[in-house]
C-alpha positions in Angstrom: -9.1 -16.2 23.9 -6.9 -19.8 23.3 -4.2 -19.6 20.9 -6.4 -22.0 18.7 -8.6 -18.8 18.7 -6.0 -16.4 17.3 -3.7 -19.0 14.8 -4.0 -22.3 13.8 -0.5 -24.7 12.7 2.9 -24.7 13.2 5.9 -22.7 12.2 6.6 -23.0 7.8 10.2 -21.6 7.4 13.2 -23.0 8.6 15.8 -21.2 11.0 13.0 -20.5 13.8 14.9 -17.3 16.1 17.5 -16.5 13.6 16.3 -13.3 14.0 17.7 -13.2 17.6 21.5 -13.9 15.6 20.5 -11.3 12.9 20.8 -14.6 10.7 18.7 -15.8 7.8 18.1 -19.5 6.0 19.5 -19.6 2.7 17.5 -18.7 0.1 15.3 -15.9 2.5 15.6 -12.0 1.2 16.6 -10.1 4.3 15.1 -6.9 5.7 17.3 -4.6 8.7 16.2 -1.4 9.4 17.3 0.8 12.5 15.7 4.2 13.2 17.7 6.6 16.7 15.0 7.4 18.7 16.4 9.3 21.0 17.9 9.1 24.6 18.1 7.9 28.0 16.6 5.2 29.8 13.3 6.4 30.2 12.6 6.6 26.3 14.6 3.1 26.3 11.7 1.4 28.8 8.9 3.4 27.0 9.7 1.6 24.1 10.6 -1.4 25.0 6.8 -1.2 26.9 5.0 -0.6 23.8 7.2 -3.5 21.7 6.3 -6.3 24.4 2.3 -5.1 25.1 1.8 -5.2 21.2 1.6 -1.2 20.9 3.9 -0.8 18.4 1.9 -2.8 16.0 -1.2 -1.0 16.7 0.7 2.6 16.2 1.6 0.5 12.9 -2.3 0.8 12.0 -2.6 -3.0 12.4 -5.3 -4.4 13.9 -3.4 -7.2 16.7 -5.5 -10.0 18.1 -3.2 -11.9 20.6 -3.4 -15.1 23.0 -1.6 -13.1 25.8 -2.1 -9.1 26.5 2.0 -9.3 26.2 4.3 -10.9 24.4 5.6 -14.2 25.6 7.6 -17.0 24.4 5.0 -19.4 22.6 2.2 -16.2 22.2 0.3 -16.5 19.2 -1.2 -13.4 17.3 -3.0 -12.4 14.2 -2.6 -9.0 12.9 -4.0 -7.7 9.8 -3.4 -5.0 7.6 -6.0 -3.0 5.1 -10.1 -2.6 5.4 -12.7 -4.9 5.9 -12.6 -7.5 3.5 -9.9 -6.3 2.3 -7.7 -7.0 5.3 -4.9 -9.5 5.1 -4.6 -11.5 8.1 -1.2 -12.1 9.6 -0.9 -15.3 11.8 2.8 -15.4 14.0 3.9 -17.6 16.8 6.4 -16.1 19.3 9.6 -17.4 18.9 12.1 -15.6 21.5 11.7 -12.8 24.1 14.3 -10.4 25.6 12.9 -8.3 28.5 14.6 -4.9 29.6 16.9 -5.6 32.3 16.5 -3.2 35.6 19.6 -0.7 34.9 23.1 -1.1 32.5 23.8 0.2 29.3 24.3 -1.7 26.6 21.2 -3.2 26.6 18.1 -4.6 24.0 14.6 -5.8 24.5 11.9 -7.2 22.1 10.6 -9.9 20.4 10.9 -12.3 17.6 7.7 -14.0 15.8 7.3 -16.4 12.7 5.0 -17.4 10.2 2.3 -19.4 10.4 -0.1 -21.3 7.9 -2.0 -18.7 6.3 0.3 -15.6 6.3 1.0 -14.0 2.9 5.1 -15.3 3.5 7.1 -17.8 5.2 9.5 -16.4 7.4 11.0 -14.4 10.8 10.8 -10.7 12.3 12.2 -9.4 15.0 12.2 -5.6 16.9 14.1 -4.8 19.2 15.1 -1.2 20.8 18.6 -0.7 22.4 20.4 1.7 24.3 23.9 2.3 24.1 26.8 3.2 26.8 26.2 6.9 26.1 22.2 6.5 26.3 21.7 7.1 22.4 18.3 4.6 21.8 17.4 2.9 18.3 14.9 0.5 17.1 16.3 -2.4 14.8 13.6 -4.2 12.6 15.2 -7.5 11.5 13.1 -9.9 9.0 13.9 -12.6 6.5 11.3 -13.7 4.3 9.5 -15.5 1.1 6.6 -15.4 -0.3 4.3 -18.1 1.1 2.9 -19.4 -2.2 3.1 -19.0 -5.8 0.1 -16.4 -5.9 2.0 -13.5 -3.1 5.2 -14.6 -5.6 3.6 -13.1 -8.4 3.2 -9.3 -6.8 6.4 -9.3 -5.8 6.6 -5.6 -6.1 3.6 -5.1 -4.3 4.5 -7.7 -1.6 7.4 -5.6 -0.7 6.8 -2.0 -0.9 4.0 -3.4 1.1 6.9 -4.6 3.7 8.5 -1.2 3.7 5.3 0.8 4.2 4.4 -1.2 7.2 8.2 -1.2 8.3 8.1 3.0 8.1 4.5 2.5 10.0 6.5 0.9 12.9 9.1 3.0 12.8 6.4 6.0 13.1 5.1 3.9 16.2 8.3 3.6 18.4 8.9 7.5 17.3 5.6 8.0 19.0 6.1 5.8 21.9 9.8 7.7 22.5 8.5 11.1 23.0 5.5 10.3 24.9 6.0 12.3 28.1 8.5 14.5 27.2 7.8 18.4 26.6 8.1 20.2 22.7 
């Protein structure tokens, strides 16, 4: 599948990998969320795992169609949210990529991806998980955003406890990915 496949266009906000800085354009409502999920460096790479093969999305109950199997700088994805015909697409571009490093604490991995013509906003999110010099491990959601046109504006409400339910959904995910392997 070509990226021309998955999304078509170029990138429609300004500021493209602010989310890297934990930065926003003016004018952008901001979103940062951070959830502990748990400990040690094997939860830290499990994680980090399902961020960069597009896991935690589809823990997120999104459908994900992708130009690479794994996130890369430049990848391209679709992911939509709801039924059928009822499902809003999502079109993103890849914007920055940090990988896990082999060993050291403190550390972060993830990914960055922004808008793309035909998404329901214009704007940047970002997840990373990190571990910390005593091994605690956290995911941190960053997003900035607006809505994309004057008819997403007008359910503002909707549009963003529609953000925060898919923010809790991915949350849920990297829960799930943390304690995979381990015993009750």
């Amino acid at each position: 599948m070509t990226s021309r496949q998955v999304a078509k266009g170029a990138l429609n906000y300004p500021g493209a990998g602010s989310t890297e800085q934990g930065t926003a354009p003016q004018g952008y409502a901001q979103v940062l969320e951070e959830a502990h999920l748990g400990n040690g460096m094997d939860v830290y790479r499990r994680v980090a795992a399902g961020i960069l093969g597009w896991d935690l999305h589809r823990r997120a109950g999104l459908r994900v169609r992708a130009d690479s199997p794994t996130v890369v700088p430049g990848a391209r994805v679709v992911s939509g949210f709801g039924v059928g015909p009822f499902r809003l697409p999502a079109p993103c571009q890849v914007v920055w990529v940090r990988e896990p490093l082999p060993d050291g604490t403190p550390q972060s991995a993830g990914f960055g991806y922004g808008t793309l013509p035909g998404h329901p906003a214009r704007g940047e999110e970002s997840f990373e998980v990190r571990i910390n010099k005593a091994g605690d491990v956290s995911l941190r959601i960053t997003a900035f955003s607006k809505p994309a046109n004057w008819f997403y504006a007008t359910g503002g409400r909707v549009t963003r406890a529609a953000q925060r339910y898919v923010t809790s959904r991915y949350i849920e995910g990297a829960r799930q990915l943390a304690s995979e392997g381990t015993s009750p």
